[in-house]
N, C-alpha and C positions, 0 to 999 in steps of 0.2 A: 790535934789535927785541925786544921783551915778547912773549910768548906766558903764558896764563894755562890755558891747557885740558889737562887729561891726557893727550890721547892725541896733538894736535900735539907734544908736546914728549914723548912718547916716541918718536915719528918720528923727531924732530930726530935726540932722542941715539942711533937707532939707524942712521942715513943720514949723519950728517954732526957726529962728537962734538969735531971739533977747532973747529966752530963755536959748540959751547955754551960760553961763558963760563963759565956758573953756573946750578942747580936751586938756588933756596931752596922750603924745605917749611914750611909749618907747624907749630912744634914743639910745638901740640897735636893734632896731626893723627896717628893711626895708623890709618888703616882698612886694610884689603886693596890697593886701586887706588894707595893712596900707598904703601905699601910696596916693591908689583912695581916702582912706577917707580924708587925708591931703591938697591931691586938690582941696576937695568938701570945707573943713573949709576953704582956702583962698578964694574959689569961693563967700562961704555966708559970708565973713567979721567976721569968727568965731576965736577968740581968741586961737593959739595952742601954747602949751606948753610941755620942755618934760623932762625925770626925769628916773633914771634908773628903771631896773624894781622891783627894793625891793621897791622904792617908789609908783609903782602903787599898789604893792601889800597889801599895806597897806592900801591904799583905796578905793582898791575890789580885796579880793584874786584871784576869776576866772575871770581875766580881758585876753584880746589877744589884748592885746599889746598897748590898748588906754583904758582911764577911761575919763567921762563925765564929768562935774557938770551943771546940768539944775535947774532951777526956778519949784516948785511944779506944777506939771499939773493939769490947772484951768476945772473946772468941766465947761460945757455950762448952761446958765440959762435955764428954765423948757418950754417956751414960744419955743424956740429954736426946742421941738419934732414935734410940728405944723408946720416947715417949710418943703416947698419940693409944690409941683403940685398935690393938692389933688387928688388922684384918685391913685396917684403913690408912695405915703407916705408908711414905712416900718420902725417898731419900735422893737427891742428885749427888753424886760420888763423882768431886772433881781429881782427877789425877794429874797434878801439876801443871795448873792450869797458869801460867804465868805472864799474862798479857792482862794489865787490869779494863781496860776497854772488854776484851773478852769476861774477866770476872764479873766486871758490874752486869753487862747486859744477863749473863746468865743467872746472878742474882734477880735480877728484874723475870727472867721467865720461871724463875722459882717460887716464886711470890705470886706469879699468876695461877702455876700450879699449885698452890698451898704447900711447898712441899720445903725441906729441910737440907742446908747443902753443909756436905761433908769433904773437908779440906786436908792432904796429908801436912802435919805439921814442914819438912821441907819440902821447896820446890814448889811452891805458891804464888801464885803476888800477893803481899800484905793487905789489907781492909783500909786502904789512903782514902785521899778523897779523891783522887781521879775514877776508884772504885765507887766512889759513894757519886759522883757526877756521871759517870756510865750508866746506876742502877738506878737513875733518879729516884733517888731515896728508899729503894727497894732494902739497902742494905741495913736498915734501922728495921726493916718488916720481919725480914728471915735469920731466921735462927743459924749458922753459923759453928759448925763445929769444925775442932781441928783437931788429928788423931795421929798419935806416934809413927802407927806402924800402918799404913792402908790395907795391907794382906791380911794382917791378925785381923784387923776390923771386920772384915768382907768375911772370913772366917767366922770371926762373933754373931753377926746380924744373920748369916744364914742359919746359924744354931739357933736362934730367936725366932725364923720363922718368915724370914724374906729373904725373898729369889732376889738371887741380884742377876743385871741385865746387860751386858757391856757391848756399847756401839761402836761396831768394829765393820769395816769394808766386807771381812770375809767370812761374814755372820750367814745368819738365814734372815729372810725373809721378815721385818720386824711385824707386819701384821699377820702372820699367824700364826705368833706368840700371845699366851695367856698373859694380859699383864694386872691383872687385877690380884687382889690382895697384899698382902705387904711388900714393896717393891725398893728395891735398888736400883739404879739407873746410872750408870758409868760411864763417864765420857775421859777421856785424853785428852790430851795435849795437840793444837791444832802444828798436822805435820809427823811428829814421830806416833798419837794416840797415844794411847794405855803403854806403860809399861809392861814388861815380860807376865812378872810374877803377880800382877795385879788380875792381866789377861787369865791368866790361869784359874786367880782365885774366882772369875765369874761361872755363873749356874747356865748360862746360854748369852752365845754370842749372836748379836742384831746388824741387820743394816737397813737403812731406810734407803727405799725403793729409790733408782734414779732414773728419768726417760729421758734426759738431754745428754750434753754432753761432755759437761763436768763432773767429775766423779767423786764429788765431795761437797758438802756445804759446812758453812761457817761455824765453831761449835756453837753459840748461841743458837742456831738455827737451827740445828742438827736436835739438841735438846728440846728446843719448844715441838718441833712435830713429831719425836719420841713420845715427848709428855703428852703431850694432847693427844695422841693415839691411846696412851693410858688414862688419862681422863676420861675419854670418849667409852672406853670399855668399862669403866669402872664405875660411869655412871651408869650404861644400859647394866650395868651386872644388878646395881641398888635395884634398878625401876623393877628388871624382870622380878625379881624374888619377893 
């Protein structure tokens, strides 16, 4: 995988430097942003390299002034969503979410939420780096699982002790829903949502409030004030007790 952006690829080298292959820089490039990064690659034992800039160009036209090459980002095994302090576990359940602008940003509000996103093995978009350029660098943060069957999953995790929550038009009311303790949180596919069977597998359907006159918002968007409705409660639940 090419990564071309500065700040993905100092994630990289800061989260995972036995996966960067190689930083080439521009070796007419000195400004400040490309410097820090050069510091950080000799800090993590990262391999730099450097090539005028028709050379980077060639292996990411909208590069600034450094191209990556990293090892494909390994998905987490499925056992891996059960970890964390029961009571405090916190899962975004994408259902074929296949626009990666839409993957990365959502990786990015996942990362805000501390929280772990679960992907059905098809009908995804791949972990590229258009992913990795949407999540700015988010996707080197968050844990990443991918799972056979999303229904058996959603089945699994409730057996374990989390409500899962699915954000649907013809839900109730999302705040005044419990959403504290171990949580699932399910989004769709922007346009068709959730699948049938996935619909089904959820413990309560949500919708977040609308007073204008779109009757939808973007899933990245839909997700952060989902989540942050559940942060919000699951912090006053900590304070009160």
């Amino acid at each position: 995988m090419i990564l071309s952006r500065l700040n993905p690829i100092a994630e990289a080298v800061r989260s995972r430097p036995r996966q960067v292959e190689w930083v080439m820089f521009d070796s007419g490039r000195h400004d400040r942003r490309v410097n820090e990064l050069k510091r950080l690659c000799r800090a993590a034992a990262v391999s730099i390299r450097y090539g005028e800039a028709g050379a980077l160009d060639r292996l990411a036209r909208a590069n600034q002034g450094a191209v990556a090459r990293l090892a494909v980002r390994e998905y987490r095994p499925e056992e891996e969503a059960l970890a964390g302090m029961p009571g405090t576990r916190f899962l975004l359940v994408l259902d074929e979410i296949q626009d990666p602008q839409n993957l990365g940003a959502l990786l990015r509000v996942a990362e805000g939420l501390g929280a772990r996103v679960v992907l059905p093995e098809r009908g995804s978009a791949p972990l590229s780096e258009a992913v990795e350029r949407a999540s700015a660098g988010a996707v080197e943060r968050v844990p990443v699982i991918r799972v056979t069957n999303l229904r058996r999953f959603l089945d699994l995790i409730k057996n374990k002790g989390f409500v899962v929550v699915g954000l649907d038009a013809d839900g109730s009311d999302l705040y005044g829903l419990d959403l504290t303790g171990d949580l699932a949180l399910v989004l769709g596919a922007e346009g068709k949502g959730m699948r049938r069977l996935v619909r089904e597998g959820c413990d309560f359907l949500a919708r977040i409030p609308m007073k204008g006159a779109l009757a939808s918002l973007n899933v990245a968007t839909a997700a952060a004030a989902a989540g942050y409705e559940a942060i919000r409660q699951r912090t006053f639940s900590a304070e009160k007790s």
